[in-house]
Residue frames as qw, qx, qy, qz and C-alpha x, y, z in Angstrom:
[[0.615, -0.718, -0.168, -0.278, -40.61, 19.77, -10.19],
 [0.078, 0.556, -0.631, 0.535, -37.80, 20.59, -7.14],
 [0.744, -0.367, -0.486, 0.273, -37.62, 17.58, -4.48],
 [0.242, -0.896, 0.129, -0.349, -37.35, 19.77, -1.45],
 [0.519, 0.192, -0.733, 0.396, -34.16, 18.62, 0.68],
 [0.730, -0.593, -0.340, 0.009, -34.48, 17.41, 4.12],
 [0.131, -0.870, 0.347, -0.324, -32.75, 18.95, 6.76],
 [0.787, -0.384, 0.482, 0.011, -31.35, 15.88, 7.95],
 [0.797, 0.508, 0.200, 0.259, -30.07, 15.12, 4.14],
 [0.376, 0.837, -0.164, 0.362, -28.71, 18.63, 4.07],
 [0.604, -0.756, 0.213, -0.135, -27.24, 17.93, 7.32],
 [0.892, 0.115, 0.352, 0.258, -25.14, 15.04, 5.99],
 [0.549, 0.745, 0.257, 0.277, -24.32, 16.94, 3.09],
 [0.176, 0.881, -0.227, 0.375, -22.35, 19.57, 5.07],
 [0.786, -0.458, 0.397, 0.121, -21.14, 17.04, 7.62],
 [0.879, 0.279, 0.226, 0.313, -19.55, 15.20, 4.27],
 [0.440, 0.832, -0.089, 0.326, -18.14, 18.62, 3.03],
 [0.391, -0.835, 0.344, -0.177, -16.55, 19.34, 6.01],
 [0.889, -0.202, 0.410, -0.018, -15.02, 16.02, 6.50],
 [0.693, 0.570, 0.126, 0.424, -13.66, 16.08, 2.58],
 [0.006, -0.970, -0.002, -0.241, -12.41, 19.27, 3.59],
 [0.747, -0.608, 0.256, -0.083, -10.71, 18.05, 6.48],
 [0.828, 0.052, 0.375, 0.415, -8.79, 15.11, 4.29],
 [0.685, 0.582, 0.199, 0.390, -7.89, 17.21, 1.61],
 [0.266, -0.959, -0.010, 0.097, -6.54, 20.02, 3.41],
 [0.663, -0.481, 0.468, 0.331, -2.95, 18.17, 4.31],
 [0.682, 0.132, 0.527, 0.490, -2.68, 17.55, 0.79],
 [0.235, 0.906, 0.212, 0.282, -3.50, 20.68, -0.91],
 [0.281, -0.883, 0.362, 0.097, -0.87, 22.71, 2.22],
 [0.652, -0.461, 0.446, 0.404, 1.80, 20.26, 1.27],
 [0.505, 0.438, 0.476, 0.572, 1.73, 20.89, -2.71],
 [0.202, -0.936, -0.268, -0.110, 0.99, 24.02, -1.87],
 [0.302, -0.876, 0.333, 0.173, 4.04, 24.53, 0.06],
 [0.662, 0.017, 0.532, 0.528, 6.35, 22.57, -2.70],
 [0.474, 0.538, 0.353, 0.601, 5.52, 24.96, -5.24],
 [0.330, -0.924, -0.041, 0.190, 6.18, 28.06, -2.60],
 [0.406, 0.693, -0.414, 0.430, 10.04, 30.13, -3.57],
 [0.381, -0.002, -0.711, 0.591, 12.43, 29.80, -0.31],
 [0.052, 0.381, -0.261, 0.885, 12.08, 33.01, 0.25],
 [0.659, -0.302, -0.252, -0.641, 8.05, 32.66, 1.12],
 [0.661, -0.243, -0.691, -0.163, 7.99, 29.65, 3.23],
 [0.423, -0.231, -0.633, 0.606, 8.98, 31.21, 6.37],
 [0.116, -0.436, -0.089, -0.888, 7.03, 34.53, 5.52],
 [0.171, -0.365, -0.775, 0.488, 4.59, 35.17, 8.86],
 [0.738, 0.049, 0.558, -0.377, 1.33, 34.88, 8.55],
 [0.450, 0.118, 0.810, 0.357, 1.51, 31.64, 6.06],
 [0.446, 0.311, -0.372, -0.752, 0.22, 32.20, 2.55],
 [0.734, 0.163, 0.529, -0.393, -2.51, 29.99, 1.67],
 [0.706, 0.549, 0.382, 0.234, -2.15, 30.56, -2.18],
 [0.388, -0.597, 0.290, 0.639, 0.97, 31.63, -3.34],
 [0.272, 0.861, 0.051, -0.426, 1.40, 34.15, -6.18],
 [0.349, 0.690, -0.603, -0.196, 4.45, 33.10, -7.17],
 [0.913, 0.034, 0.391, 0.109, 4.50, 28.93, -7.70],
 [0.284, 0.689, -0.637, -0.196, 7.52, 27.39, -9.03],
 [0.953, 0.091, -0.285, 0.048, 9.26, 24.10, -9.78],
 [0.202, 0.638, -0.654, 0.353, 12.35, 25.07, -7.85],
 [0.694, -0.341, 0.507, -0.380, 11.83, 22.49, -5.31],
 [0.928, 0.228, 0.257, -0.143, 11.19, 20.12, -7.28],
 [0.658, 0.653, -0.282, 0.247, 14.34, 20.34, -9.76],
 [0.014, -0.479, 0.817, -0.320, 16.74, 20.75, -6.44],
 [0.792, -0.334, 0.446, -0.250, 15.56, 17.92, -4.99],
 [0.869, 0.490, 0.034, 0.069, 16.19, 15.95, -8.59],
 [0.536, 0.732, -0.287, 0.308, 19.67, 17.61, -9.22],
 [0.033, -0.611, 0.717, -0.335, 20.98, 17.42, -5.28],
 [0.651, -0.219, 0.660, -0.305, 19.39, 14.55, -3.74],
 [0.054, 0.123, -0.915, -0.379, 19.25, 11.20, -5.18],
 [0.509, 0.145, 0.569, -0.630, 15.22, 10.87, -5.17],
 [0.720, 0.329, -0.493, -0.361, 15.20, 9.24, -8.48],
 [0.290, 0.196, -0.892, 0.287, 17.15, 6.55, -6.60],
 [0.219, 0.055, 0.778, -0.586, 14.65, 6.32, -3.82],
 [0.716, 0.239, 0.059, -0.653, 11.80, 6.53, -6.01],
 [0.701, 0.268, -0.608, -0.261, 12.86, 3.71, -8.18],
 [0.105, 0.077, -0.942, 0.309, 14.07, 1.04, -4.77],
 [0.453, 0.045, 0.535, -0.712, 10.61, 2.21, -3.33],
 [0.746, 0.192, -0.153, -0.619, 8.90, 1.00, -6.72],
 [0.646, 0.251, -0.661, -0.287, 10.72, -1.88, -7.08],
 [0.068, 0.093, -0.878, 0.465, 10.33, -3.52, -3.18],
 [0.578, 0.234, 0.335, -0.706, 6.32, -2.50, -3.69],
 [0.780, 0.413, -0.239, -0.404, 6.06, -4.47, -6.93],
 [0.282, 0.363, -0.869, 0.185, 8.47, -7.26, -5.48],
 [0.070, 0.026, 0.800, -0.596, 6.53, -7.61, -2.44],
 [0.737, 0.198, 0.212, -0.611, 2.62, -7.30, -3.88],
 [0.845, 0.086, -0.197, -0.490, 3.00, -9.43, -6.55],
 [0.379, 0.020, -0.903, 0.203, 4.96, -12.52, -4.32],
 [0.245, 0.104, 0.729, -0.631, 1.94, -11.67, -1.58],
 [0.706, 0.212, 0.102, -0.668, -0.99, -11.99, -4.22],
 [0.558, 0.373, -0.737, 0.086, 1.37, -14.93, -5.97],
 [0.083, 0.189, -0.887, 0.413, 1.05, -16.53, -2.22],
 [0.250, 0.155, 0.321, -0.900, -2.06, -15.47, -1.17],
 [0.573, 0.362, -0.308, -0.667, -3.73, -16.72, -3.96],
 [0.521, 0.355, -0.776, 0.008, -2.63, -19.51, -4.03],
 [0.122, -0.030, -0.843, 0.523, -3.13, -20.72, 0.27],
 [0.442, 0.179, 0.250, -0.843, -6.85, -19.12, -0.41],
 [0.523, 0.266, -0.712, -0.385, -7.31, -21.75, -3.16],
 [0.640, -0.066, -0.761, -0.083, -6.57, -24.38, -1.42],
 [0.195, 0.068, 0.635, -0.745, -8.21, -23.37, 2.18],
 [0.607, 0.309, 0.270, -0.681, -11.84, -22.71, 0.43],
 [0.836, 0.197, -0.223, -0.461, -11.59, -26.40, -2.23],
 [0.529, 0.138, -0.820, 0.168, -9.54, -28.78, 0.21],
 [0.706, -0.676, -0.081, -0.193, -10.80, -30.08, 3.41],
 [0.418, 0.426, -0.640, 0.484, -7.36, -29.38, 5.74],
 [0.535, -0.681, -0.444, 0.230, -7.98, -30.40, 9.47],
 [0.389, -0.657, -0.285, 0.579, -7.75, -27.23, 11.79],
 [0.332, 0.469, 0.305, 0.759, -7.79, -24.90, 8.43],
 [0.111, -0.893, -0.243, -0.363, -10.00, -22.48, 10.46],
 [0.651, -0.727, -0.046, 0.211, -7.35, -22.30, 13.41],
 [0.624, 0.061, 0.303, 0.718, -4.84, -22.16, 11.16],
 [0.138, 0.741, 0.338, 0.564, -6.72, -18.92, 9.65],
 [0.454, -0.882, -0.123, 0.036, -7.44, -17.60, 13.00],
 [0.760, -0.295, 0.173, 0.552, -3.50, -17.95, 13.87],
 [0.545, 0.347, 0.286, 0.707, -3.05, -15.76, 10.69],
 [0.028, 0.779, 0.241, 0.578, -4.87, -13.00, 11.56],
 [0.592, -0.691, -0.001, 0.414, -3.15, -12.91, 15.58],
 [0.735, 0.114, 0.137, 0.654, -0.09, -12.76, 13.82],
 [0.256, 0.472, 0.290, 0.792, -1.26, -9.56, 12.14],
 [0.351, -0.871, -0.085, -0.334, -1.90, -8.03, 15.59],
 [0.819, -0.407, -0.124, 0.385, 1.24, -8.00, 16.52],
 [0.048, -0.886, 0.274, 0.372, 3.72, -4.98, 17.02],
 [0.712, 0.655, -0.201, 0.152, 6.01, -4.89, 13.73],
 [0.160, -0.797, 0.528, -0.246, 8.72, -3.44, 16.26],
 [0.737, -0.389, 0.488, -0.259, 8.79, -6.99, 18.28],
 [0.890, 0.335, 0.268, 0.156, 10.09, -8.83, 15.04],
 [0.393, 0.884, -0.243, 0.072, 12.93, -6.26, 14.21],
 [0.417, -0.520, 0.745, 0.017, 15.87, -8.00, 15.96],
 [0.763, 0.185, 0.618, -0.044, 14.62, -11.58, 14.80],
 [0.656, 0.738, 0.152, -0.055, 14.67, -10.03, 11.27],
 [0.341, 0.823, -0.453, -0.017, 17.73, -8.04, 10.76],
 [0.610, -0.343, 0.714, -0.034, 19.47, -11.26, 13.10],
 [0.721, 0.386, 0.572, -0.061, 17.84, -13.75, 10.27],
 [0.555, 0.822, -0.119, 0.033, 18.56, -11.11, 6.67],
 [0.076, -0.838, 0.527, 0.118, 22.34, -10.73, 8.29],
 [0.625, -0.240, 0.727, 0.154, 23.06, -14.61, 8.97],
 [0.659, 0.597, 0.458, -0.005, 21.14, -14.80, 5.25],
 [0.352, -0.282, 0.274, 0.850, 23.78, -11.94, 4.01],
 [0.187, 0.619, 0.631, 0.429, 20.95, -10.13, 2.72],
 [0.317, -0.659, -0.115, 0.672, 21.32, -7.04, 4.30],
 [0.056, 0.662, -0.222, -0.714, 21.04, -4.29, 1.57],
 [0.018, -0.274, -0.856, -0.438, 19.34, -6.46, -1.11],
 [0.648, -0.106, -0.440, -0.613, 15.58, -6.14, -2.46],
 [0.547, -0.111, -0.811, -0.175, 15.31, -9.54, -1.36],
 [0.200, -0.181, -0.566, 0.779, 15.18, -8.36, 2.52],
 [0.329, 0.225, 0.251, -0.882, 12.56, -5.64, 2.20],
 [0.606, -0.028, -0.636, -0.476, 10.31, -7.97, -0.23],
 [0.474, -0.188, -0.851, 0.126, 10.42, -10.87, 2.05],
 [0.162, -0.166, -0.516, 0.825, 9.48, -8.59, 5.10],
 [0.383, 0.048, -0.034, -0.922, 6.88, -6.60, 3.41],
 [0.669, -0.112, -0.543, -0.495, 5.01, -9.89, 2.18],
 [0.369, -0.028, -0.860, 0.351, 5.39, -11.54, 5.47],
 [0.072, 0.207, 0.512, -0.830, 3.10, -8.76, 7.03],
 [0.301, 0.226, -0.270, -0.886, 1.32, -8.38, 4.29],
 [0.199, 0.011, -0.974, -0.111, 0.54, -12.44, 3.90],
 [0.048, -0.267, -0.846, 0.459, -1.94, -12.98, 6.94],
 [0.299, 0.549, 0.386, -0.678, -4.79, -10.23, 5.78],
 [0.492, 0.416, -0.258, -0.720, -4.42, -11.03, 2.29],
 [0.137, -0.021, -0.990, 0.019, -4.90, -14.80, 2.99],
 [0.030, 0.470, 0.768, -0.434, -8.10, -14.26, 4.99],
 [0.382, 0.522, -0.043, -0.761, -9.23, -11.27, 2.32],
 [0.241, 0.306, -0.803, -0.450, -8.70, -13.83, -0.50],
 [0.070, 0.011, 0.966, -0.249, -10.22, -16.54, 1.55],
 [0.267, 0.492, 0.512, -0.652, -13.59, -14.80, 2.08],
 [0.391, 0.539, -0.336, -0.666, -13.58, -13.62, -1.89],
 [0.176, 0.211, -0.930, -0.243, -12.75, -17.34, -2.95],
 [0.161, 0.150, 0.894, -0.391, -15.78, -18.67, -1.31],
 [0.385, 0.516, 0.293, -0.707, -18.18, -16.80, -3.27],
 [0.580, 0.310, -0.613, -0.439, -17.04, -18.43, -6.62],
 [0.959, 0.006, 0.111, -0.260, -19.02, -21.97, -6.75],
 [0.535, -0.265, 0.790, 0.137, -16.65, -25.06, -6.49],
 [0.718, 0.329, 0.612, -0.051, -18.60, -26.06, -9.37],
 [0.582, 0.812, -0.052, -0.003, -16.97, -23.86, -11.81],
 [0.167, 0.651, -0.730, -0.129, -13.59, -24.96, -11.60],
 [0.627, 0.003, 0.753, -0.200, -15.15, -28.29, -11.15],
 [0.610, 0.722, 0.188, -0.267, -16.90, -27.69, -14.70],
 [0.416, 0.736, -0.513, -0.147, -13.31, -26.94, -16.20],
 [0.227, -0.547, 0.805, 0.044, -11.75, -30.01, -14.56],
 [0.690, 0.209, 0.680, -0.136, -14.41, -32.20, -15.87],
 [0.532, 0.816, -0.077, -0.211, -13.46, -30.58, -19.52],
 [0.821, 0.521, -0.078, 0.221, -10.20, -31.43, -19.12],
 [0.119, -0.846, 0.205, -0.478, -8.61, -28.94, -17.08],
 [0.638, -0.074, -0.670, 0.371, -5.87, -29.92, -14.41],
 [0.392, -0.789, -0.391, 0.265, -6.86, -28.47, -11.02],
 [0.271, -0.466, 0.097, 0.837, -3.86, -25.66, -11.22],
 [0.141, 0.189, 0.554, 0.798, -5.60, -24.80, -14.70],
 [0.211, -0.781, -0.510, -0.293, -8.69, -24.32, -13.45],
 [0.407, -0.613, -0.128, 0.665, -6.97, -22.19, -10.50],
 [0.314, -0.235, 0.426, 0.815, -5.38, -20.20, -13.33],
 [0.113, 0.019, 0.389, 0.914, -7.67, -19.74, -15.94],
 [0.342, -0.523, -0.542, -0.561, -10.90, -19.67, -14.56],
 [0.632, -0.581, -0.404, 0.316, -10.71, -19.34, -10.54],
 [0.529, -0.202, 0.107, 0.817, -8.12, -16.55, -11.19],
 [0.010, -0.138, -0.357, -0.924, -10.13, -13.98, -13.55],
 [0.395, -0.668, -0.533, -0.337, -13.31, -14.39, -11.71],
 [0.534, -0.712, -0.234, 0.392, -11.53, -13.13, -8.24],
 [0.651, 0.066, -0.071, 0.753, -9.65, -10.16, -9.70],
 [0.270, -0.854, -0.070, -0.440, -11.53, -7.90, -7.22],
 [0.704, -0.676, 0.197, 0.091, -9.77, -9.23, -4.47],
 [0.681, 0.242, 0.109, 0.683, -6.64, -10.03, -6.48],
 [0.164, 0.616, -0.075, 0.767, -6.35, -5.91, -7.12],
 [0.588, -0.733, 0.046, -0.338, -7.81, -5.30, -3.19],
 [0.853, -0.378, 0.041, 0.357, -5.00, -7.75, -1.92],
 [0.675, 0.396, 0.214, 0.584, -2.63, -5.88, -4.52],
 [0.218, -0.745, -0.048, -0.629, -3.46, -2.18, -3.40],
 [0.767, -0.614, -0.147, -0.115, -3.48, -3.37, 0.12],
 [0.872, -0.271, 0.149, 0.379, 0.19, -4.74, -0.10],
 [0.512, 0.432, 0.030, 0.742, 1.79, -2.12, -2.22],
 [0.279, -0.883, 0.089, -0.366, 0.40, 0.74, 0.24],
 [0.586, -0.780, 0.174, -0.137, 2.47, -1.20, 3.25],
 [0.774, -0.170, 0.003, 0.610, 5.54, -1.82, 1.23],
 [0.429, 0.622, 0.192, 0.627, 5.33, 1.60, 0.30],
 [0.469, -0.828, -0.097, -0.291, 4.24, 3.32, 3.65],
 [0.840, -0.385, -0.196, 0.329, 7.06, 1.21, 5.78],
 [0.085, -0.913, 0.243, -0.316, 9.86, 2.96, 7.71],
 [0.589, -0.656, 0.440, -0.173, 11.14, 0.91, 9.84],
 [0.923, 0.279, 0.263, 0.010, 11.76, -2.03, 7.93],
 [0.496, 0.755, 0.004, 0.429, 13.81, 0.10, 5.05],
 [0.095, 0.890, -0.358, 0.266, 15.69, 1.72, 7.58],
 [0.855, -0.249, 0.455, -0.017, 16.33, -1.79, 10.02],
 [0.816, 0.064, 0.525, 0.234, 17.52, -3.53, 6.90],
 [0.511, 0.564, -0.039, 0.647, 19.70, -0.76, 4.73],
 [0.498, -0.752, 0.025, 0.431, 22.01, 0.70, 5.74],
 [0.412, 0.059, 0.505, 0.756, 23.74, 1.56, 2.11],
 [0.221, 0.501, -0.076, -0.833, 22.33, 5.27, 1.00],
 [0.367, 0.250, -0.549, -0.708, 21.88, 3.59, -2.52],
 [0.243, -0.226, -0.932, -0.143, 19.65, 1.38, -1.44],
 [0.222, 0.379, 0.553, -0.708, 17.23, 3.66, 1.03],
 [0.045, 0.620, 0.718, 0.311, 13.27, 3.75, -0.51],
 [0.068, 0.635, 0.210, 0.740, 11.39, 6.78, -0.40],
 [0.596, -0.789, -0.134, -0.071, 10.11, 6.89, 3.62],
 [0.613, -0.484, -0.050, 0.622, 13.89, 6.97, 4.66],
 [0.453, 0.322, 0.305, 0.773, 15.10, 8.77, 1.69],
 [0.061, -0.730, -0.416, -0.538, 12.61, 11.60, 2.70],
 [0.632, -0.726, -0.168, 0.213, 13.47, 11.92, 6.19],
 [0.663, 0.009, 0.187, 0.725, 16.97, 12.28, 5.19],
 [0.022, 0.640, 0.227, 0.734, 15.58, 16.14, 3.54],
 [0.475, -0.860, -0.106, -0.154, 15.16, 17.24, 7.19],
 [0.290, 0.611, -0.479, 0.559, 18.65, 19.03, 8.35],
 [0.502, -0.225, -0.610, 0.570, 20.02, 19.17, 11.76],
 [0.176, -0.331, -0.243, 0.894, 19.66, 22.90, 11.99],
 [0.293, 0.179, -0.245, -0.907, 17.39, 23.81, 8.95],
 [0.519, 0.188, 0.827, 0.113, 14.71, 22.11, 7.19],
 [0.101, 0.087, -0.659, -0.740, 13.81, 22.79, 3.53],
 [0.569, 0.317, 0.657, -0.380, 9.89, 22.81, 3.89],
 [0.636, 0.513, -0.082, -0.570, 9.25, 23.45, 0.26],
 [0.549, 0.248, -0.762, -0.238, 11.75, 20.46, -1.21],
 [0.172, -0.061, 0.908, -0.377, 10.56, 18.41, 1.72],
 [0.620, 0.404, 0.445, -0.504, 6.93, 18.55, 0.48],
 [0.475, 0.488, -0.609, -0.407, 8.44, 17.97, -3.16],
 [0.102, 0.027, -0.985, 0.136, 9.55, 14.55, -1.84],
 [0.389, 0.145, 0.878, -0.238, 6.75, 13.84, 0.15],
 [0.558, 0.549, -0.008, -0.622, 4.44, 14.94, -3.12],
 [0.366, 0.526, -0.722, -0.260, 6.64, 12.97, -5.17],
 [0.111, -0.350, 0.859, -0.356, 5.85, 9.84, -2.74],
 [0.493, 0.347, 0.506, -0.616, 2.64, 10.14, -2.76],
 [0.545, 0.464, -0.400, -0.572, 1.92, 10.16, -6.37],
 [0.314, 0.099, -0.944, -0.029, 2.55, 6.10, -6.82],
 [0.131, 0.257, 0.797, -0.531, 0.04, 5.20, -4.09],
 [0.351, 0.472, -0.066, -0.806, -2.72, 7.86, -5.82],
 [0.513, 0.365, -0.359, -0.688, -2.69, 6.46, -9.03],
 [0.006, 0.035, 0.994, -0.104, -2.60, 2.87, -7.97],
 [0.147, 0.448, 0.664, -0.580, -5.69, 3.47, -5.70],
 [0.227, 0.464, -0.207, -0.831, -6.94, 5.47, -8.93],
 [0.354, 0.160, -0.829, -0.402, -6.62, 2.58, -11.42],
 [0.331, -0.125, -0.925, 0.137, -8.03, -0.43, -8.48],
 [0.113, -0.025, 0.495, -0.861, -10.59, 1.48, -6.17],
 [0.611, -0.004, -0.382, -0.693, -13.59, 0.23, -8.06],
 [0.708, -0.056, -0.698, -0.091, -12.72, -3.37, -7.35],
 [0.338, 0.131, -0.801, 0.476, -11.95, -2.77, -3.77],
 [0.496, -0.182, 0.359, -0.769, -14.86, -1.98, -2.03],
 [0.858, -0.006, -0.329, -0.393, -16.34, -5.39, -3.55],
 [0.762, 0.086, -0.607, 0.207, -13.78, -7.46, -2.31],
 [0.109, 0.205, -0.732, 0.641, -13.46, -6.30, 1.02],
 [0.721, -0.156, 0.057, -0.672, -17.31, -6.98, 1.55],
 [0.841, 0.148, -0.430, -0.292, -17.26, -9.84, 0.14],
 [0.495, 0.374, -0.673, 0.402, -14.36, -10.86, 2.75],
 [0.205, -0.108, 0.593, -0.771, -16.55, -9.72, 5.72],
 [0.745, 0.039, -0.097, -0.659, -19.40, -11.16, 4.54],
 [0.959, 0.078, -0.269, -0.050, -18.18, -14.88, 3.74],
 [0.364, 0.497, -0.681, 0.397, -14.55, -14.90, 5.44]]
């Protein structure tokens, strides 16, 4: 038997398509125009779907630019910087939601002002602070930065997750035997690793997204991450749109398959953060 649709259902339905539509567009024109020949990209009117796709973009970018370099600083300041913010995070969420700290909730509050401040208004203070620190052109600079921003919303995302596991089960392991940082570890730790991957996803998108930061605090070519490193593919006089969309295609891809692997866990854990945080 056919369930007739509602017109308000089917409404939805093409509201959604449209909307998908919408998002996916940008990404479909920019792969789209990476696998375009030169010649084509300036042709008038644009081709939607081009006849003749290639890799040639993709292989000059590889052979003139250094985007292996940028790809590899970008991975390693995103995987520096999530896992010392879920490695912090984790840790100040612990011991907010099974110590009693006076003014813990002001303290919280305080965290989440922070994180409504302009980034911009901290860029002096920083590069003033990395120079006297002779960290300029290090990892250690764009880590420390990324997890500093990154800290304050995955404290208060953690917080809200941590609250929903019962004191009484890491209570349960310390009365087994368990020292308090064990129970943290092996039983407080594998019951939160929605929000663990939601804090994790969260913090690799905004060491991966930054700009300003990466360009504030290198200033050595062999050390630029993929957001400068891409800019850099825009000429004075010309711009390469097809190897420019290589890069940013190439950029993208890390983010994607993250969000691919962790997207299950993250819709729990940000409830769970608005709900109990």
């Amino acid at each position: 038997m056919t369930v007739p649709v509602k017109p308000a259902d089917l409404a939805i339905w093409i509201a959604l398509a449209v909307a998908l539509l919408v998002v996916l567009f940008p990404i479909y024109w920019m792969l789209n125009t990476s696998l375009k020949p030169s010649e084509e990209i300036f042709r008038s009117p644009p081709s939607f779907v081009s006849a003749q796709w290639s890799l040639e973009a993709y292989a000059e970018i590889f052979t003139t630019r250094p985007i292996a370099r940028y790809l590899l600083n970008s991975l390693i300041v995103s995987a520096g910087a999530t896992i010392l913010s879920v490695a912090l995070a984790s840790l100040a969420a612990y011991g907010f939601t099974r110590f009693f700290i006076p003014g813990a909730n002001l303290f919280i509050i305080f965290l989440l002002f922070t994180k409504m401040l302009p980034e911009t208004l901290l860029v002096v203070p920083y590069f003033q602070l990395m120079s006297t620190l002779g960290l300029i052109n290090t990892y250690v600079a764009l880590i420390l930065a990324y997890s500093s921003f990154a800290l304050p919303f995955s404290v208060w995302m953690l917080i809200g997750f941590f609250r929903t596991i019962p004191r009484e089960v890491d209570e349960a392991a310390i009365i087994d035997g368990a020292s308090r940082l064990q129970a943290f570890w092996r039983v407080v730790l594998p019951l939160s690793r929605p929000g663990l991957a939601a804090v994790a996803l969260f913090t690799f998108i905004i060491a991966w997204n930054s700009y300003v930061w990466a360009l504030v605090l290198t200033t050595n070519p062999d050390m630029f991450v993929m957001s400068v490193g891409v800019t850099n593919l825009v000429g004075e006089y010309r711009v390469q749109w097809n190897e420019l969309m290589a890069a940013s295609t190439i950029g993208a891809l890390p983010v994607m398959i993250l969000y691919a692997f962790l997207n299950r866990h993250l819709v729990s854990a940000i409830t769970a953060g608005a709900v109990k945080a």
